[in-house]
C-alpha positions as CSV (number, residue, x, y, z in Angstrom):
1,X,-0.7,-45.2,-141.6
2,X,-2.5,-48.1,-140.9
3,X,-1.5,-51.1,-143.5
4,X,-3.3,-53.9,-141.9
5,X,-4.8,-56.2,-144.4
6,X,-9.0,-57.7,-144.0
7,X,-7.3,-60.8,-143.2
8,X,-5.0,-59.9,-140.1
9,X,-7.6,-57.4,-139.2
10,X,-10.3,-60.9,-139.2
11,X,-7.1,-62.6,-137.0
12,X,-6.9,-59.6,-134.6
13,X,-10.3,-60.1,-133.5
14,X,-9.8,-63.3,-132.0
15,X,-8.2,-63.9,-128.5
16,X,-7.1,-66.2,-126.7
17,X,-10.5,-67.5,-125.7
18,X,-11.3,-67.4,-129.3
19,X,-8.5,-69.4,-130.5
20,X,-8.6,-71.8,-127.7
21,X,-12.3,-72.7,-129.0
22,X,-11.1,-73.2,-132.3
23,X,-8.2,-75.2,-131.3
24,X,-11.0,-77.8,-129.5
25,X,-13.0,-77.5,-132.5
26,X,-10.2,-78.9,-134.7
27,X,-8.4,-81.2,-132.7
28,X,-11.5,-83.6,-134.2
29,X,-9.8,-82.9,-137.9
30,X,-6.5,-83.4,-137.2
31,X,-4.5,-86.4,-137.7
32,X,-3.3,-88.2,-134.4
33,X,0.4,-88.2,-135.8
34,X,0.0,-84.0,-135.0
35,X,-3.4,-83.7,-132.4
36,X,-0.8,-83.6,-129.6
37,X,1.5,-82.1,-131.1
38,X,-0.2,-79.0,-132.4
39,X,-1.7,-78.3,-128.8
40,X,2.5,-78.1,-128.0
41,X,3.2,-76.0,-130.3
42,X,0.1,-73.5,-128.8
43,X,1.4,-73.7,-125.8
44,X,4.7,-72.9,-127.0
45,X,3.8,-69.2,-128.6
46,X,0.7,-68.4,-127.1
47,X,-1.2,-65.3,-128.1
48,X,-1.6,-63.7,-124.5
49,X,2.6,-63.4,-123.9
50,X,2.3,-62.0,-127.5
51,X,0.0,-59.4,-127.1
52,X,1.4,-58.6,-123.4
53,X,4.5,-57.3,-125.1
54,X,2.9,-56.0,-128.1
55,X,0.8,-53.7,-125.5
56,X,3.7,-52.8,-123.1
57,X,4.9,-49.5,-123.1
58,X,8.7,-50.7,-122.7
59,X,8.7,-54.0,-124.1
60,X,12.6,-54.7,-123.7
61,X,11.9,-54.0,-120.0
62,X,8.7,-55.9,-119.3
63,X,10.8,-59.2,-120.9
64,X,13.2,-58.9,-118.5
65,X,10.3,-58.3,-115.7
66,X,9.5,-61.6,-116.7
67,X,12.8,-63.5,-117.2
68,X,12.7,-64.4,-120.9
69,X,15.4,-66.4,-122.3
70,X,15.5,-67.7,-125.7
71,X,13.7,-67.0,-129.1
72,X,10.2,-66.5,-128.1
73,X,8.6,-63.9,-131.1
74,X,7.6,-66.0,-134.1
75,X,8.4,-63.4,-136.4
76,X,12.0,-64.4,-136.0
77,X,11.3,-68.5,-136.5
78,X,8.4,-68.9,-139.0
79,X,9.8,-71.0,-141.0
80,X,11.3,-73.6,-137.9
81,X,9.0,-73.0,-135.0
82,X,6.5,-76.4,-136.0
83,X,9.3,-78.5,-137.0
84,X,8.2,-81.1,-134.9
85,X,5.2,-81.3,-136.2
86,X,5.0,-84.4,-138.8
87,X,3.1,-81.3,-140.8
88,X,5.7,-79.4,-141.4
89,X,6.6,-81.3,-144.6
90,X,3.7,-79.9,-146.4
91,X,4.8,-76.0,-145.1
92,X,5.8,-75.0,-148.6
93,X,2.1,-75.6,-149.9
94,X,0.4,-74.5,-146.6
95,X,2.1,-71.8,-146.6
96,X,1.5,-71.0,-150.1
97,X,-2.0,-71.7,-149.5
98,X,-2.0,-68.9,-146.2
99,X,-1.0,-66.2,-148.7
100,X,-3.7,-66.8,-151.6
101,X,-6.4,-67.0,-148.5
102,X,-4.9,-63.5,-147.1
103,X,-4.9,-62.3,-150.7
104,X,-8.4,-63.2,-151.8
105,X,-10.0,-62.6,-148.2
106,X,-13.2,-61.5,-147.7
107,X,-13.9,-59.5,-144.8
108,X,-17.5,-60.0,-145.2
109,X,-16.9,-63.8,-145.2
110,X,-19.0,-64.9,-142.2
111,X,-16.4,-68.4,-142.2
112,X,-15.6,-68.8,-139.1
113,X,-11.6,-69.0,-138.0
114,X,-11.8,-73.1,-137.7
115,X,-13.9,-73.4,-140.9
116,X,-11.2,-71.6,-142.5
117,X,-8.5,-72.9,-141.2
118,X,-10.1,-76.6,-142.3
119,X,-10.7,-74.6,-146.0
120,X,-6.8,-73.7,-146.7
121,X,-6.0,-76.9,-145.2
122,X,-8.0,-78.6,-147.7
123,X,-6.2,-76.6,-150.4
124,X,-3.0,-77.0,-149.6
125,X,-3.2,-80.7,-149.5
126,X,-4.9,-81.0,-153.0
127,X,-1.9,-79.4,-153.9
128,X,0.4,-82.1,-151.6
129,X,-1.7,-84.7,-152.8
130,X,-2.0,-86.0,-149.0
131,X,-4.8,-86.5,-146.8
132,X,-6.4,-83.5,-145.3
133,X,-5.9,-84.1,-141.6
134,X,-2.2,-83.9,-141.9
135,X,-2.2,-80.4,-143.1
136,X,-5.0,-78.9,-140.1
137,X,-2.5,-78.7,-137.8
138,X,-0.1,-77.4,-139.3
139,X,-2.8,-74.6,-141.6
140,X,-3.3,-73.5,-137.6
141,X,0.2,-72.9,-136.6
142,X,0.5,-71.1,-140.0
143,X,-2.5,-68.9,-138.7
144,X,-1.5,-67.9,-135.5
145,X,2.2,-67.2,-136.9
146,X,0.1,-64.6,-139.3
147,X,-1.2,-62.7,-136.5
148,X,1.9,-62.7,-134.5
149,X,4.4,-61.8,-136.8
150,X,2.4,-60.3,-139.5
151,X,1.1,-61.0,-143.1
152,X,4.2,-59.1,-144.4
153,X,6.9,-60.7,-142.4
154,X,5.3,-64.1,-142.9
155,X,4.9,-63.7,-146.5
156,X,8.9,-62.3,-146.5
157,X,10.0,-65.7,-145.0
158,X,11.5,-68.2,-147.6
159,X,9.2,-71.6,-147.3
160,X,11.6,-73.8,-146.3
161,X,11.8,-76.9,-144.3
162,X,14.0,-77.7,-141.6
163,X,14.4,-81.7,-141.6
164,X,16.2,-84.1,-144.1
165,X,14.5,-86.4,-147.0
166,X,15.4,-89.4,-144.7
167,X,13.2,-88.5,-142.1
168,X,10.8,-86.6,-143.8
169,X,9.7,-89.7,-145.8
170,X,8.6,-91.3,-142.8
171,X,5.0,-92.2,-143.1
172,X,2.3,-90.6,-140.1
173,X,1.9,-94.9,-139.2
174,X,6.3,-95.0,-138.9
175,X,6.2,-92.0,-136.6
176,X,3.5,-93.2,-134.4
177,X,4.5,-96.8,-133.9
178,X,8.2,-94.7,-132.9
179,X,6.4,-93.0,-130.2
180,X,4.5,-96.5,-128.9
181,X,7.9,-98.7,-129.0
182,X,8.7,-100.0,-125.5
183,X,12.2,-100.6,-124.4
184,X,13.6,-103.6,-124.4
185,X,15.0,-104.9,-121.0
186,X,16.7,-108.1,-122.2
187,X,16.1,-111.9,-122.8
188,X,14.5,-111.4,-119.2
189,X,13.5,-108.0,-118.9
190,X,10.1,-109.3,-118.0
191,X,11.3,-110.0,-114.4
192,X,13.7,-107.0,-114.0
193,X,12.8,-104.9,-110.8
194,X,15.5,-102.7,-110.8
195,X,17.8,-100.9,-113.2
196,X,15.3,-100.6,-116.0
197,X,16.3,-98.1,-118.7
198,X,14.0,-95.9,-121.1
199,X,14.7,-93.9,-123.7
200,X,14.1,-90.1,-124.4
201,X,13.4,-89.2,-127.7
202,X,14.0,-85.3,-127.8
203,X,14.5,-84.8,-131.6
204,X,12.2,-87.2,-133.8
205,X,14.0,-85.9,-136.8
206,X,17.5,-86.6,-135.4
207,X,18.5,-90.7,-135.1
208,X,21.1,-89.0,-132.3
209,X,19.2,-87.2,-130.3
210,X,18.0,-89.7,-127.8
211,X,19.5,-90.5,-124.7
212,X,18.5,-93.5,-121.6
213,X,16.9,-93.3,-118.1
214,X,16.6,-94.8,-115.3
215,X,12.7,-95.7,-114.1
216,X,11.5,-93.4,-112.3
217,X,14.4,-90.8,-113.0
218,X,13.0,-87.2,-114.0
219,X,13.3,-86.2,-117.4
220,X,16.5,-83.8,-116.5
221,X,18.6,-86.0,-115.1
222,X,18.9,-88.2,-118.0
223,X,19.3,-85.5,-120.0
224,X,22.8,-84.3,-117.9
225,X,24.7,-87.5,-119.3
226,X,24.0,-86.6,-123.3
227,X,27.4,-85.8,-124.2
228,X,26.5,-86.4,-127.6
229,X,27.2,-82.7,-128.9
230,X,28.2,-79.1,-127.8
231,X,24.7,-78.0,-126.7
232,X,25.4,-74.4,-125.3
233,X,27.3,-73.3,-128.7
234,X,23.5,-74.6,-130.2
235,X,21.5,-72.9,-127.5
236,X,23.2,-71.1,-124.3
237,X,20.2,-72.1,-122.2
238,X,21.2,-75.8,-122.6
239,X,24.3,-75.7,-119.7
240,X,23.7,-79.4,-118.9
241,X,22.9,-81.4,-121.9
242,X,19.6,-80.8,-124.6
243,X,17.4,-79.8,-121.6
244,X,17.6,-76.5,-120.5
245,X,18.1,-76.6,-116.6
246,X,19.0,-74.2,-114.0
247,X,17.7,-75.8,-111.0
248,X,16.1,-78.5,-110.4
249,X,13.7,-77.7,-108.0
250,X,10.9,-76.2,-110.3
251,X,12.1,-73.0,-109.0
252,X,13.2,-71.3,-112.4
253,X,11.0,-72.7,-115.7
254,X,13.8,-73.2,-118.1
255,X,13.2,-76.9,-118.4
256,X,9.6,-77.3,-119.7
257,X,9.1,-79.9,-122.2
258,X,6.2,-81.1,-124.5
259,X,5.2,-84.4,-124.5
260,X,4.6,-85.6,-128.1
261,X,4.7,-88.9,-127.4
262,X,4.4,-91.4,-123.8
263,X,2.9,-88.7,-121.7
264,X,1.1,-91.6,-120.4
265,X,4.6,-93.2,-119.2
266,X,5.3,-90.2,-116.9
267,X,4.2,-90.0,-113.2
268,X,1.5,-87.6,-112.6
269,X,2.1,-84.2,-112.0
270,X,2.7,-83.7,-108.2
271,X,1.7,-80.5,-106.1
272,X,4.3,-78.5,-106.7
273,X,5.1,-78.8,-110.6
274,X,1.4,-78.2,-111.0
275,X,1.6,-75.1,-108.9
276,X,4.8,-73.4,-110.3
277,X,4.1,-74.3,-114.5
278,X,0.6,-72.5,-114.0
279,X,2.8,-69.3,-112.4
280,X,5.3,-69.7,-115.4
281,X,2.3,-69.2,-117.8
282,X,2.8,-72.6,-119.5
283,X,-0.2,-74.1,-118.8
284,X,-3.2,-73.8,-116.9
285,X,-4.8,-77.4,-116.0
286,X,-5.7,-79.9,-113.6
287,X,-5.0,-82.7,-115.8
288,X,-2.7,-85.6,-114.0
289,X,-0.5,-85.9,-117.4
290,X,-0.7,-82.9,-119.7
291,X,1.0,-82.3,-122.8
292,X,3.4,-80.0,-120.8
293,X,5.8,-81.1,-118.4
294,X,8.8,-79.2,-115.9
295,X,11.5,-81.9,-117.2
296,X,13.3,-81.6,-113.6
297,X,9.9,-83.2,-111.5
298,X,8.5,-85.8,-114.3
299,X,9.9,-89.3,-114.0
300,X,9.9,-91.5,-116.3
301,X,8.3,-94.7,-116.7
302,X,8.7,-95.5,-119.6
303,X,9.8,-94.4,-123.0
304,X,9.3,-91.0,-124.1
305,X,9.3,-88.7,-126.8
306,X,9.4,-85.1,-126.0
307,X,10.4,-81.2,-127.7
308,X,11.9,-78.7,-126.5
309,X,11.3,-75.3,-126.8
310,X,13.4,-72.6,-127.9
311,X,12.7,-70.5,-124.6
312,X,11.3,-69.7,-121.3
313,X,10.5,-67.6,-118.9
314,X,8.1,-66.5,-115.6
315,X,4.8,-65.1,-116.9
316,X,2.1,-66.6,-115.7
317,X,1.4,-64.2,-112.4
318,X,2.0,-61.3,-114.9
319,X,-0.8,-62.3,-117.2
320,X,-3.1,-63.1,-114.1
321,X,-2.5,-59.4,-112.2
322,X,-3.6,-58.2,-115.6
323,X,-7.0,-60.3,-116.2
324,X,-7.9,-59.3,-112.7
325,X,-6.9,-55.4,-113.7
326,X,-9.2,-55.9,-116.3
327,X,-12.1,-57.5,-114.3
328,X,-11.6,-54.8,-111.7
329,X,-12.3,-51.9,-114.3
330,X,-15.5,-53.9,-115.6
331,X,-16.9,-54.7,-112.0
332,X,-16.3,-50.3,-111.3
333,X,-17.9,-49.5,-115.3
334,X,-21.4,-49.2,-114.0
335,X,-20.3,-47.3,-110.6
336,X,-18.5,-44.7,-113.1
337,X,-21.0,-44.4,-116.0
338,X,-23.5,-43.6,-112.7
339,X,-21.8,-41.1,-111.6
340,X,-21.4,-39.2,-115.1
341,X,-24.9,-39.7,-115.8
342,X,-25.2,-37.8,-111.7
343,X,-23.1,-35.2,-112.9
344,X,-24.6,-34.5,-115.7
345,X,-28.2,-34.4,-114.0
C-alpha cells in the first residue's frame, strides 16, 4: 500500500541535481551566520548516499561495501543533525511550519522547491518573530530531512533543540564576530615567527570545546592533545580526541570536517586531499579552500571554527561506477529500441 503523501511525492521528484540548484538558488536568502553552514550540513546527508541504500537490494551489506561508521540516516537524528546551524533555535516553529505545508500541500502547486522552501521559511519566522534569512537555511535542512526520513517519522520526532539558553541567545552579529576573532600572540605577537598558536573551535555551542595549534599544524594533530573529556564513550570513532582519525594519511575518511568559520585560514587543498575526499563522496570541487576539509592534511593558519560530523565512510567511487552504469544503458537505449522495432519488422 502506497501511503506517500503529495508533498513527499513533490520531494521525490527532485534529485540531487535538482536540489543542488535550489541550494544555489537560496544561498542568496540566507543569512551569512548559516550560508556556509547550510552547504555543510548538505554535504553531510546528501541525497545520492541516501537513495544508494534506499535502492540496494542488501542495504546492511552495501554499508559495509562502503565502510560506514557512525549515524548517517537522518531518520535517526532529525531533531540534532543541524545543530550547528545558528537556525536551529527557531526548529520548533520551522518545524511546525514543515507539517502545515505537507498538510495543506498542493500537488498542483506549480511553486517551485526553492520558492517554497523561502514560503515556510517566511512562516515560520512570523511566528519566531525573527528575520527571514535566519530561518532559509534551516526550512531547507527541514526539507531534505522530509524526504529522507519521511513525513511520518519527521512529524513523530519531538521538536526539540539541542543547545542551552546561554548560547542560544547569542545574536547572528556575536557568532560571526566569534568566527573572525584572531588569536592573540602576546604584547609582541606582531613579530613572533615561530611558535604561533590558533585556536580550533569544534563545538560553537560548547565554551569547552576548543583546543590550540601550532601554525601550520593540520587540523588532527591538534585535536590528539584535547584531553578535555572521554570522547570514545561520546562517539567510538573519536580514538584520539573530538576528531575522528584513523590514519593520517588521507587514506581512511574518518576525519572530514566542515569549515563554518576561517576556511580562509587553512592552506589550500593539496593533490592528494583533493583526490581522496572526491573518492570518499564528500565533495566534488576544484575549489583551493572548500567548506569540506580531511582534518589530517589541512594546516592551519589561523583560527578556526569547524563541525564534525557524526560519520563517515568510502563512497564516492561507488556513486561514480553507478552514474556511468547509468550513462552506459542511455548511450545503448537507441541501439535496443532499434533492434525491437527490427524484430518486429
Amino acid at each position: 500500500m502506497n501511503t506517500e503523501t503529495p508533498f513527499e511525492k513533490f520531494l521525490y521528484q527532485h534529485d540531487e541535481e535538482a536540489w543542488s540548484a535550489t541550494l544555489a538558488t537560496l544561498l542568496r536568502s540566507i543569512h551569512e551566520v548559516d550560508r556556509n553552514a547550510t552547504q555543510i550540513w548538505f554535504a553531510f546527508y546528501p541525497l545520492s548516499l541516501f537513495r544508494a541504500l534506499q535502492q540496494s537490494n542488501d542495504r546492511d551489506k552495501l554499508a559495509q561495501q562502503l565502510l560506514l561508521q557512525g549515524d548517517y540516516e537522518l531518520k535517526d537524528q532529525i531533531n540534532r543533525s543541524h545543530k550547528f546551524l545558528y537556525g536551529h533555535r527557531f526548529w520548533l516553529q520551522v518545524k511546525t511550519a514543515v507539517e502545515q505545508h505537507a498538510d495543506s500541500f498542493n500537488q498542483t502547486s506549480r511553486a517551485s522547491l526553492a520558492d517554497q522552501i523561502i514560503e515556510v521559511a517566511q512562516n515560520a519566522a512570523q511566528q519566531a518573530r525573527k528575520d527571514k534569512s535566519l530561518l532559509v537555511g534551516i526550512t531547507a535542512a527541514a526539507f531534505m530531512t522530509v524526504q529522507q526520513a519521511g513525513l511520518t517519522a519527521f512529524k513523530s520526532a519531538p521538536a526539540t533543540t539541542c543547545i542551552d539558553d546561554k548560547h542560544a541567545k547569542k545574536s547572528p552579529e556575536q557568532v560571526l564576530r566569534e568566527r573572525a576573532k584572531v588569536d592573540s600572540q602576546g604584547l609582541l605577537g606582531f613579530l613572533k615567527t615561530v611558535n604561533k598558536q590558533f585556536t580550533v573551535t569544534h563545538d560553537e555551542n560548547d565554551d569547552k570545546a576548543k583546543y590550540k595549534l601550532n601554525d601550520g599544524q593540520d587540523l588532527a594533530w591538534g585535536a590528539a592533545n584535547d584531553r578535555a573529556r572521554d570522547w570514545v564513550a561520546i562517539d567510538a570513532r573519536r580514538m584520539e580526541g573530538p576528531i575522528p582519525v584513523e590514519c593520517r594519511s588521507a587514506s581512511c575518511g574518518t576525519c572530514w570536517v566542515g569549515v563554518l568559520g576561517g576556511a580562509d585560514r587553512l592552506a589550500d587543498v593539496a593533490a592528494r586531499e583533493g583526490k581522496k575526499i572526491k573518492e570518499f563522496g564528500y565533495i566534488d570541487t576544484a575549489e583551493p579552500k572548500p567548506l569540506i576539509r580531511l582534518a589530517c592534511q589541512a594546516q592551519a593558519q589561523g583560527a578556526v571554527s569547524v563541525v564534525i560530523p557524526p560519520w563517515n565512510g568510502q563512497f564516492g567511487k561507488h556513486l561514480r561506477a553507478l552514474r556511468e552504469e547509468a550513462q552506459a544503458l542511455l548511450a545503448d537505449q537507441p541501439r535496443t529500441d532499434r533492434a525491437a522495432n527490427e524484430a518486429v519488422n
